[in-house]
Chimera marker file (.cmm) of the C-alpha trace (Angstrom):
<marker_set name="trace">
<marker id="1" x="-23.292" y="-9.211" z="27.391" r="1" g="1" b="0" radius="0.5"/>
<marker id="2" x="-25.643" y="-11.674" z="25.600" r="1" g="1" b="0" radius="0.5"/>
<marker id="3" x="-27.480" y="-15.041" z="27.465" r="1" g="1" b="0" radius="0.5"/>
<marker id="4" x="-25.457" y="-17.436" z="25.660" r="1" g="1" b="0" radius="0.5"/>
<marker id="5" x="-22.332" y="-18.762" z="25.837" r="1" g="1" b="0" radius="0.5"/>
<marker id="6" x="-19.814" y="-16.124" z="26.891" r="1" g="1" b="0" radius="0.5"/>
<marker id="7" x="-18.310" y="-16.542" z="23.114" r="1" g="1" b="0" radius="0.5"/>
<marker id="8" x="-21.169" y="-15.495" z="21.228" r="1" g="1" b="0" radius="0.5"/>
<marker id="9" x="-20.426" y="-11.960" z="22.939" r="1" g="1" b="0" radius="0.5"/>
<marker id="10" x="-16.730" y="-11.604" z="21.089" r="1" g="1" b="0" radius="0.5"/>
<marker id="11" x="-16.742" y="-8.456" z="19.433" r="1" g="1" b="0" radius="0.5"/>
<marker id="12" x="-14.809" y="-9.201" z="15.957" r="1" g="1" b="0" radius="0.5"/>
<marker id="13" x="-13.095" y="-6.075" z="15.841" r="1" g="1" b="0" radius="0.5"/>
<marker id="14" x="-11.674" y="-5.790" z="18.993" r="1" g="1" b="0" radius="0.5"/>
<marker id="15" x="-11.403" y="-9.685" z="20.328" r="1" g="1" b="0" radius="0.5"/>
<marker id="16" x="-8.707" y="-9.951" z="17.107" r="1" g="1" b="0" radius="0.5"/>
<marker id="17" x="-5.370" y="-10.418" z="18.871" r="1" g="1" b="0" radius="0.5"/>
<marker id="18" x="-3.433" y="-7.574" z="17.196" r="1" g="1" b="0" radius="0.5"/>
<marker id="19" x="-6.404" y="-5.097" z="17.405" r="1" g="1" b="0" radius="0.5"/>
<marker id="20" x="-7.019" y="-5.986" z="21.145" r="1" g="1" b="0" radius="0.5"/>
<marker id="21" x="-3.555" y="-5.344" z="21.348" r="1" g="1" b="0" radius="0.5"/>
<marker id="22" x="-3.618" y="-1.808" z="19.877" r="1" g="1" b="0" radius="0.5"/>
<marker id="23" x="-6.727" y="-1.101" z="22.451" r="1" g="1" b="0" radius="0.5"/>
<marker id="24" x="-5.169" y="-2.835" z="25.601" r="1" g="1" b="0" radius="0.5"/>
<marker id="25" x="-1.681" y="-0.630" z="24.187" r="1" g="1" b="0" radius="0.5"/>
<marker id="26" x="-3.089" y="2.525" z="23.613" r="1" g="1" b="0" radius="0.5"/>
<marker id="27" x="-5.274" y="2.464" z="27.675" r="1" g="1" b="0" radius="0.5"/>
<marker id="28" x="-2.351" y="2.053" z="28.915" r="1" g="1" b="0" radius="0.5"/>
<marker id="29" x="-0.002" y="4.798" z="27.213" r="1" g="1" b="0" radius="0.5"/>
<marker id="30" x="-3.290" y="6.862" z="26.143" r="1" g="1" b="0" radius="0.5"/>
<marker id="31" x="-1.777" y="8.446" z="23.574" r="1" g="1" b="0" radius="0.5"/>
<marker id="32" x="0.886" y="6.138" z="21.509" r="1" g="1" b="0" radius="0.5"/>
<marker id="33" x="3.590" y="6.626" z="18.900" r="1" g="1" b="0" radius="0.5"/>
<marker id="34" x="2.745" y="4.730" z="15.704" r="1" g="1" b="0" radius="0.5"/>
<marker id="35" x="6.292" y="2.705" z="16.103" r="1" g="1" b="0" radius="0.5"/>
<marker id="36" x="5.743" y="2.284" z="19.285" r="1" g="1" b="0" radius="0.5"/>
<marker id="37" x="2.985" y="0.160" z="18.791" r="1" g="1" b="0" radius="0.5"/>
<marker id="38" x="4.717" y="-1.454" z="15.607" r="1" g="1" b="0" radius="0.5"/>
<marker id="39" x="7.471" y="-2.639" z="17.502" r="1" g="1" b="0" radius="0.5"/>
<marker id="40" x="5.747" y="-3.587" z="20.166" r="1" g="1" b="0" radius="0.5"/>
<marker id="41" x="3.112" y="-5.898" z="18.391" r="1" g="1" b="0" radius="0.5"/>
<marker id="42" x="5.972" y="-7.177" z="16.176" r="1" g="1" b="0" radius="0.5"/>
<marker id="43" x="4.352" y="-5.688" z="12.716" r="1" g="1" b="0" radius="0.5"/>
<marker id="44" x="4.889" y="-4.778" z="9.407" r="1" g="1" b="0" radius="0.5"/>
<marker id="45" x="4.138" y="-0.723" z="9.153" r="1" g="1" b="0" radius="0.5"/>
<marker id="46" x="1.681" y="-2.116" z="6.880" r="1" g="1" b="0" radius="0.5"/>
<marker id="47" x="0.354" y="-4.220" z="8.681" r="1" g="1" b="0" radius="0.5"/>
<marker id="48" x="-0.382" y="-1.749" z="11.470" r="1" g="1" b="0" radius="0.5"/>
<marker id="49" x="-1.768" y="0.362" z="9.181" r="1" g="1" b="0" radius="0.5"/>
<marker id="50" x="-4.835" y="-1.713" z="8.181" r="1" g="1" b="0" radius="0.5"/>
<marker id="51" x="-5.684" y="-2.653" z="11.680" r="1" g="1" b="0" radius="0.5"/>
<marker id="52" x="-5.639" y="1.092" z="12.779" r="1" g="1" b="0" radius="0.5"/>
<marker id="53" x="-7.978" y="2.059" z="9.821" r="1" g="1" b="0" radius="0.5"/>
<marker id="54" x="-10.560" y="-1.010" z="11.287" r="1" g="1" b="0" radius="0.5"/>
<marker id="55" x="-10.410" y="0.601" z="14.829" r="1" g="1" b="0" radius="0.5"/>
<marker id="56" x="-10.422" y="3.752" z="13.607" r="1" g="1" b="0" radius="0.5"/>
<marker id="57" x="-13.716" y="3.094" z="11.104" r="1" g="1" b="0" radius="0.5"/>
<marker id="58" x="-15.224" y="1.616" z="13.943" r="1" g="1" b="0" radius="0.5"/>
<marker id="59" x="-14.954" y="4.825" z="16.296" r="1" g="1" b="0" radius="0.5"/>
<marker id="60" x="-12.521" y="3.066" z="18.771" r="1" g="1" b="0" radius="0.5"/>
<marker id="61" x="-9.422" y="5.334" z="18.211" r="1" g="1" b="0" radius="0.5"/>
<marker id="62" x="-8.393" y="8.675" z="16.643" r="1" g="1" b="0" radius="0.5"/>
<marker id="63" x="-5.049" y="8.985" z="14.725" r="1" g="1" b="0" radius="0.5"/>
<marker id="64" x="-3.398" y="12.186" z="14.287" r="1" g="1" b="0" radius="0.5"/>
<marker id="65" x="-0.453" y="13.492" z="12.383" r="1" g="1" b="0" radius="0.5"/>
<marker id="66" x="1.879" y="15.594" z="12.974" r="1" g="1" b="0" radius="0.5"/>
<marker id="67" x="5.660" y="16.503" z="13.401" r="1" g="1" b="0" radius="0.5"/>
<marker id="68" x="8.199" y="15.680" z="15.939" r="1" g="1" b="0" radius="0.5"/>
<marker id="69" x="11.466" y="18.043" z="14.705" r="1" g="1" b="0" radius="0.5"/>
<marker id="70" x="11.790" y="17.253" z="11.280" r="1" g="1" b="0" radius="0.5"/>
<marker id="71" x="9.729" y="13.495" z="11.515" r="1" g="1" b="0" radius="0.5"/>
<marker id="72" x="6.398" y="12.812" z="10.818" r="1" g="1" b="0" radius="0.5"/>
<marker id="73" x="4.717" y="11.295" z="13.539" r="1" g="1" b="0" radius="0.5"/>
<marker id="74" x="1.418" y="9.114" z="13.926" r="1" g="1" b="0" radius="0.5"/>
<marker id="75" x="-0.367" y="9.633" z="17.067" r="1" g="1" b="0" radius="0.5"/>
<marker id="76" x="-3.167" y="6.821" z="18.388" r="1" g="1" b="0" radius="0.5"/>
<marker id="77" x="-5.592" y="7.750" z="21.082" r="1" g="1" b="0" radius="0.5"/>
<marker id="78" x="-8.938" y="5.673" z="22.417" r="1" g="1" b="0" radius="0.5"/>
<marker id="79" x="-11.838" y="7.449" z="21.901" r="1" g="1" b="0" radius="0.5"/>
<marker id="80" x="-14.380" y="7.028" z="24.355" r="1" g="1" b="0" radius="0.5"/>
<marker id="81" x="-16.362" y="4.148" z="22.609" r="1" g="1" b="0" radius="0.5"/>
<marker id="82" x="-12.831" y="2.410" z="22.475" r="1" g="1" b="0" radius="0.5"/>
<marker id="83" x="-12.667" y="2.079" z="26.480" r="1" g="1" b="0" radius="0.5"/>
<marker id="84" x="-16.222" y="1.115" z="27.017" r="1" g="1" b="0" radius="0.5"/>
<marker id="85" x="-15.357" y="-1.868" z="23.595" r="1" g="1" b="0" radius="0.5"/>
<marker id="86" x="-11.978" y="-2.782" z="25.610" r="1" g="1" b="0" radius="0.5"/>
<marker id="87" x="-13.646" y="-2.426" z="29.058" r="1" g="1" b="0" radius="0.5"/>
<marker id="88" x="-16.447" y="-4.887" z="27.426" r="1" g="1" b="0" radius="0.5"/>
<marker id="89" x="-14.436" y="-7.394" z="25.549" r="1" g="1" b="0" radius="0.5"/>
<marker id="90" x="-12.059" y="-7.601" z="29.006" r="1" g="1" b="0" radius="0.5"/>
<marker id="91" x="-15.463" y="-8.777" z="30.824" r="1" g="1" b="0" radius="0.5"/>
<marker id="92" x="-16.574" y="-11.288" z="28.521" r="1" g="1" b="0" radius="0.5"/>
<marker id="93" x="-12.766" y="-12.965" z="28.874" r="1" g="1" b="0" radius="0.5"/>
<marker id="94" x="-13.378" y="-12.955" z="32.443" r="1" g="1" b="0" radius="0.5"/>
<marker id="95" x="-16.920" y="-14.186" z="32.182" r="1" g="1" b="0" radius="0.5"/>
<marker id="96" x="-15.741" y="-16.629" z="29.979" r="1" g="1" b="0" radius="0.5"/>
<marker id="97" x="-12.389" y="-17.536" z="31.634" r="1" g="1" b="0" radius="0.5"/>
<marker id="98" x="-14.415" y="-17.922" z="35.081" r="1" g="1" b="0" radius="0.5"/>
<marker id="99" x="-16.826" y="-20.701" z="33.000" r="1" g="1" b="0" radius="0.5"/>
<marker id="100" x="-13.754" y="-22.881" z="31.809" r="1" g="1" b="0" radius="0.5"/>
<marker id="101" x="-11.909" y="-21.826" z="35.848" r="1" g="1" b="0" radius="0.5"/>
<marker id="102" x="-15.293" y="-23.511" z="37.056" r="1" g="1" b="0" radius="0.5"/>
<marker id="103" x="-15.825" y="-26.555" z="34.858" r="1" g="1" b="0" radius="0.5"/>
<marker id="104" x="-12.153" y="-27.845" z="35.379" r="1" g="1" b="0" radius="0.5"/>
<marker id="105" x="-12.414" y="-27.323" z="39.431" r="1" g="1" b="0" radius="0.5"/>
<marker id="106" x="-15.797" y="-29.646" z="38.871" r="1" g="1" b="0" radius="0.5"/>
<marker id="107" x="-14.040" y="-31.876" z="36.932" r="1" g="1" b="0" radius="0.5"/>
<marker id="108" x="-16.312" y="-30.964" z="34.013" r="1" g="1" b="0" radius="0.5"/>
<marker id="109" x="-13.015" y="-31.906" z="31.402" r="1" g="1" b="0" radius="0.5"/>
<marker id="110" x="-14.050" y="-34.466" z="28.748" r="1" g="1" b="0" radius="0.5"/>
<link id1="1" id2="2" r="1" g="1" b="0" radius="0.2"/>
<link id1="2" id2="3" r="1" g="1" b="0" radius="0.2"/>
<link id1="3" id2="4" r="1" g="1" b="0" radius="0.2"/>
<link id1="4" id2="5" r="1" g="1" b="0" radius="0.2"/>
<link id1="5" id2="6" r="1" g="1" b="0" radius="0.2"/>
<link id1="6" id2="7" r="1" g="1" b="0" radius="0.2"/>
<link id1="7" id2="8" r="1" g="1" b="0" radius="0.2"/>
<link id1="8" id2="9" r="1" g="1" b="0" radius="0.2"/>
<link id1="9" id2="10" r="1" g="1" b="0" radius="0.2"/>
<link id1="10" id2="11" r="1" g="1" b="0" radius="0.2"/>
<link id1="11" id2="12" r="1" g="1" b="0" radius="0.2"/>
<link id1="12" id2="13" r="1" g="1" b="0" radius="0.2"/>
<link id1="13" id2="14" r="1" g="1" b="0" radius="0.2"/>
<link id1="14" id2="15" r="1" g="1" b="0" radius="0.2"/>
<link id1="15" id2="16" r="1" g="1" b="0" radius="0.2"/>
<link id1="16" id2="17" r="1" g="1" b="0" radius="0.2"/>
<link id1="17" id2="18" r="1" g="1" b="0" radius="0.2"/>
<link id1="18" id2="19" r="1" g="1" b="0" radius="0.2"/>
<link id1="19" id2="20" r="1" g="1" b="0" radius="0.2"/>
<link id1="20" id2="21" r="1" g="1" b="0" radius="0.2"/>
<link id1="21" id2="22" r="1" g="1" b="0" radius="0.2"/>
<link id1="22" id2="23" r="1" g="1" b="0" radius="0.2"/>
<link id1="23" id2="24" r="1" g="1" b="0" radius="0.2"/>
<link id1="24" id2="25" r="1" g="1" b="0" radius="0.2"/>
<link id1="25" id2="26" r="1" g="1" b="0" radius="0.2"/>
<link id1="26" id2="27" r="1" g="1" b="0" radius="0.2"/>
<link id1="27" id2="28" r="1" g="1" b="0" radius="0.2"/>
<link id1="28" id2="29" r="1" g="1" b="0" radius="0.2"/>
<link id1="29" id2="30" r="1" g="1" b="0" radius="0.2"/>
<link id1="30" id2="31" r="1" g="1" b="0" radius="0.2"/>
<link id1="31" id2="32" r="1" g="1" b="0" radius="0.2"/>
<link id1="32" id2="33" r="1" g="1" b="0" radius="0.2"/>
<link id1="33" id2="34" r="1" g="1" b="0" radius="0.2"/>
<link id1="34" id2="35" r="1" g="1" b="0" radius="0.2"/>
<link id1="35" id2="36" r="1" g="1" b="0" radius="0.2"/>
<link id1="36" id2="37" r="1" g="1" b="0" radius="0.2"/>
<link id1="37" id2="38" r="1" g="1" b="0" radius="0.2"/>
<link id1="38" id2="39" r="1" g="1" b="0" radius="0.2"/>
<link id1="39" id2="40" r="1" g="1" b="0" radius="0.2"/>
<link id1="40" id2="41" r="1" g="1" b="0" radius="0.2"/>
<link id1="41" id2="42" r="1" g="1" b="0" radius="0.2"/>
<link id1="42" id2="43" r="1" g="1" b="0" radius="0.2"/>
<link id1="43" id2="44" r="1" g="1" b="0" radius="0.2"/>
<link id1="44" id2="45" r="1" g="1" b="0" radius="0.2"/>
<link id1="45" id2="46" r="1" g="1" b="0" radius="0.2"/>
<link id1="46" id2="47" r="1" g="1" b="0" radius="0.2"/>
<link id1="47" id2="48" r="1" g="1" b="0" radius="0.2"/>
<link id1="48" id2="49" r="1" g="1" b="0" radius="0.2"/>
<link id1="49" id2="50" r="1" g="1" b="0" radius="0.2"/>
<link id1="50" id2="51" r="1" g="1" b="0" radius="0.2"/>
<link id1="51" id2="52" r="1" g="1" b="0" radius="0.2"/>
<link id1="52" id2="53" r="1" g="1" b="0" radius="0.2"/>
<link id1="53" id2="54" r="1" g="1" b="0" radius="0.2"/>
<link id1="54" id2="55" r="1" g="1" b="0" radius="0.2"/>
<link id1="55" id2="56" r="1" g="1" b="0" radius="0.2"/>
<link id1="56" id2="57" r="1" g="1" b="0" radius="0.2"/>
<link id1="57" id2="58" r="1" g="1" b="0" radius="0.2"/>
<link id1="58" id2="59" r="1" g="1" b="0" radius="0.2"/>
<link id1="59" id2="60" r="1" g="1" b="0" radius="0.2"/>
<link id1="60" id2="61" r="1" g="1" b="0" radius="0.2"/>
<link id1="61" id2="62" r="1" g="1" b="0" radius="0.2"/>
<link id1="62" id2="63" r="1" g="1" b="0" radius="0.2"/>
<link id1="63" id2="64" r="1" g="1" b="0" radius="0.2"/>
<link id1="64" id2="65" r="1" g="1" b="0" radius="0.2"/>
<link id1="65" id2="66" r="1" g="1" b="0" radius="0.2"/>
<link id1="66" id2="67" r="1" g="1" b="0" radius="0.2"/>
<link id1="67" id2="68" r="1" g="1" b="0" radius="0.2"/>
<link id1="68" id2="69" r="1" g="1" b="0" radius="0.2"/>
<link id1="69" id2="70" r="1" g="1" b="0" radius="0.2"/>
<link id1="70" id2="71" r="1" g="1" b="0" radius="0.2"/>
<link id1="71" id2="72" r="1" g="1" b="0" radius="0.2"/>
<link id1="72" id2="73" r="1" g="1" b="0" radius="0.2"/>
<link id1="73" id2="74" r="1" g="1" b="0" radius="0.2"/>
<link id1="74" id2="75" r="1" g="1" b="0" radius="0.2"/>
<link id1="75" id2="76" r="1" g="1" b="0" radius="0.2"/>
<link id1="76" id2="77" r="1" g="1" b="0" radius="0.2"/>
<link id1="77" id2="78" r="1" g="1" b="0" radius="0.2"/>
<link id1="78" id2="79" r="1" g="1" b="0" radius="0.2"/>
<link id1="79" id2="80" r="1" g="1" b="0" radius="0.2"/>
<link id1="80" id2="81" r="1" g="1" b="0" radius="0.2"/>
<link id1="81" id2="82" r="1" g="1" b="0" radius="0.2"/>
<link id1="82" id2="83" r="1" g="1" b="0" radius="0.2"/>
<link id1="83" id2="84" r="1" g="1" b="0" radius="0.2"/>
<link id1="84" id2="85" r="1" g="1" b="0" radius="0.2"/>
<link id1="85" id2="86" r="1" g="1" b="0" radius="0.2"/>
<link id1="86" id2="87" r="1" g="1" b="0" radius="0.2"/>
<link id1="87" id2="88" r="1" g="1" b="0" radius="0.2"/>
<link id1="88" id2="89" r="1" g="1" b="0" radius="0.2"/>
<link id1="89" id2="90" r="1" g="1" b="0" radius="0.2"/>
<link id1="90" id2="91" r="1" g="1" b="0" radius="0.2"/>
<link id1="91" id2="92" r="1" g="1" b="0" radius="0.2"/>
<link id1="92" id2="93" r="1" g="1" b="0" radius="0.2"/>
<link id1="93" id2="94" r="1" g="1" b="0" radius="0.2"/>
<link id1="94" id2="95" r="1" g="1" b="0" radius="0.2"/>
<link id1="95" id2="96" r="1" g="1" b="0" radius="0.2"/>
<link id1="96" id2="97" r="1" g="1" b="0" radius="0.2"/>
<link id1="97" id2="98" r="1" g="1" b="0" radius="0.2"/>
<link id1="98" id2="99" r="1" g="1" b="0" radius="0.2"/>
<link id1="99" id2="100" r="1" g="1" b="0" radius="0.2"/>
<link id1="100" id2="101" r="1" g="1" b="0" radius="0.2"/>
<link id1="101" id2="102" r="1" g="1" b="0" radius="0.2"/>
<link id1="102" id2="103" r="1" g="1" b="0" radius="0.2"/>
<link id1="103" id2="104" r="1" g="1" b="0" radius="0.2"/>
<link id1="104" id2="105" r="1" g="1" b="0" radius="0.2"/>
<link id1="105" id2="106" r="1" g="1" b="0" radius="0.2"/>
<link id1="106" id2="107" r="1" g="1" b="0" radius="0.2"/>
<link id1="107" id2="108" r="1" g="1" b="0" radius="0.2"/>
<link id1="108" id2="109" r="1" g="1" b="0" radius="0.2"/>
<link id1="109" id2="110" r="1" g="1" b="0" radius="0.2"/>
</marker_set>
């Protein structure tokens, strides 16, 4: 976590909403089904696609291929840099969500 405001801490590729999705996801299923996730996250197959290849670049998940029967299948896991970046990005919210809990129970709104 950095000194500053709790924002300045964001990690761009995991604080974006359908990426954080993908990560929060994927913990909780630890290994998901490339539709899955599509329908789930209401996105094109496209779509999914380039935010899986960010993640993926980044170390945060592994994809594999394979067969299911007759279908090929896309497979999304969290590598272990993936749950320490979702574990992380989870505390800043709360550091941050604790900051704006704190300022309206002082009356701190302008």
């Amino acid at each position: 976590m950095t000194d500053g405001h709790p924002v300045t801490g964001l990690d761009e590729v995991v604080h974006q909403r359908v990426r954080l999705g993908i990560l929060a996801i994927t913990h909780e299923a630890r290994r998901v089904e490339f539709g899955y996730l599509r329908t789930q996250l209401d996105l094109t197959a496209g779509n999914l696609s380039k935010h899986l290849s960010v993640l993926e670049t980044a170390g945060l998940i592994d994809i594999e291929k394979g067969y299911q029967g007759k279908r090929g299948r896309t497979w999304i896991t969290l590598t272990r840099d993936g749950t320490t970046a979702l574990t992380e990005e989870i505390g800043r919210l709360k550091v941050l969500i604790a900051r704006v809990e704190t300022q309206q129970s002082a009356g701190g709104q302008r």
